[in-house]
N, C-alpha and C positions, 0 to 999 in steps of 0.2 A: 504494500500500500504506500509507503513511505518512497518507495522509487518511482510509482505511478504519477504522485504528488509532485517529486521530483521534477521528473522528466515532463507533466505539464505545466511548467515554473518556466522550467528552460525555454520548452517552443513557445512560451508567449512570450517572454525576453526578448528572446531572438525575433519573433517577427514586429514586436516594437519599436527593434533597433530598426531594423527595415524600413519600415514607416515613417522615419520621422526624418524630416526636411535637411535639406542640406544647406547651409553657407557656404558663402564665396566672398572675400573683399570684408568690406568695412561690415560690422556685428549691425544690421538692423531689424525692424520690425516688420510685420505681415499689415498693422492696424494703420485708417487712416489713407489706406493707395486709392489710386482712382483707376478708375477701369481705364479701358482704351478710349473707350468713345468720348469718356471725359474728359481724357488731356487731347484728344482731337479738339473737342470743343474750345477747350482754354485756350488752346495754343492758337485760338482763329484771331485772339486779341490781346495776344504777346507774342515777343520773341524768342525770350527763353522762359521759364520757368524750374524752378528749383521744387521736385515735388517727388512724389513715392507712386509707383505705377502697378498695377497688378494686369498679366497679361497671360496670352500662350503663344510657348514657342513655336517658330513653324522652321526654323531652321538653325543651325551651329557651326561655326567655322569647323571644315574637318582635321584642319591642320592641330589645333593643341587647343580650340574651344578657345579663342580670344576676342568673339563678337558672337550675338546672337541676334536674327529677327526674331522681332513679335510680331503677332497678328494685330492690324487693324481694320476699323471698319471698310466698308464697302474694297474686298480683297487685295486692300493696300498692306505694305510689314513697314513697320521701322526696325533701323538697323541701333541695337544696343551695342556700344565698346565697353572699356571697363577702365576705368581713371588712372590714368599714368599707365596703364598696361600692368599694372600690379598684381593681376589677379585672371582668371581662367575659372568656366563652366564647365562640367562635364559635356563632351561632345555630342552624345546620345541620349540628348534632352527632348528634341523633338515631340509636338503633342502636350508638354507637362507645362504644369500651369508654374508662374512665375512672378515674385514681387525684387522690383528693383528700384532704387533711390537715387539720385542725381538728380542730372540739368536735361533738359529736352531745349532743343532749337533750333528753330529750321536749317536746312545747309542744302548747298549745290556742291555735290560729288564729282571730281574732274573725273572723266574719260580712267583715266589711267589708275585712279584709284579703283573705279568701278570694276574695269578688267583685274584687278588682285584682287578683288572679294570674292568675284565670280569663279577666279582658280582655289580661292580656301575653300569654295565651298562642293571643290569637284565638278565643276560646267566643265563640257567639251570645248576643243579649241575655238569647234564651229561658233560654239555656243558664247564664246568668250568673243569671238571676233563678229558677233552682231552689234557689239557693245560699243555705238558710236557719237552719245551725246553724254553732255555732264547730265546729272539728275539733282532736280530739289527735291528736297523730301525731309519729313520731319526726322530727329534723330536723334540719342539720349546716349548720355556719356554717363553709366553707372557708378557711385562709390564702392555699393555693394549688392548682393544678389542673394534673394529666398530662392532655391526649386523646390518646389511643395510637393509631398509626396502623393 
């Protein structure tokens, strides 16, 4: 009886160790983020914004995880980095939902950076060599990162 007890102590341990949220970067909180649609909103009458975001990812640099897209409205991503490059997501985040903290504000992507995003993230060359104008787009420079489990 006492190994039964045991042993299910253990696999609930273990699968709570599992479950529970990873950090990345600077210690923050999950409380207070605003969805996507909301810092879309904000961001229509500012330029930057200093704010805490909850989102899902839809993709990860495959090279060592040092930028992530989120989902946003109408099948738009902004592209997440991560502050001074100090820090890294696990690559195989895809789909999980995600609270991240920093600045968002607009930016025009040169050409040249666009094509090295598009190789971190494994595009074909074809795919890389469509890639022939800057892009604006909204963009958020994380301190630190929840992946929720």
């Amino acid at each position: 009886m006492k190994a039964l007890v045991f042993f299910l102590a253990l696999g609930l341990s273990i699968a709570t160790a599992q479950a529970q949220d990873s950090y990345h970067g600077a210690k923050i909180t999950a409380d207070q983020a605003l969805s996507t649609k909301q810092l879309v909103e904000k961001m229509k009458t500012t330029d930057t914004l200093d704010t805490k975001v909850t989102g899902t990812v839809e993709s990860v640099c495959k090279m060592k995880g040092c930028w992530m897209k989120v989902k946003l409205p109408e099948g738009k991503t902004m592209r997440v980095s991560f502050k001074d490059y100090d820090f890294f997501v696990p690559k195989d985040i895809e789909g999980k939902t995600v609270v991240f903290e920093g600045k968002a504000f607009s930016r025009v992507t040169p050409v040249k950076e666009l094509k090295h995003y598009a190789e971190d993230a494994g595009k074909s060359k074809e795919e890389v060599a469509k890639i022939t104008e800057p892009e604006k787009a909204l963009v958020f420079v994380a301190d630190g990162v929840i992946v929720k489990q």
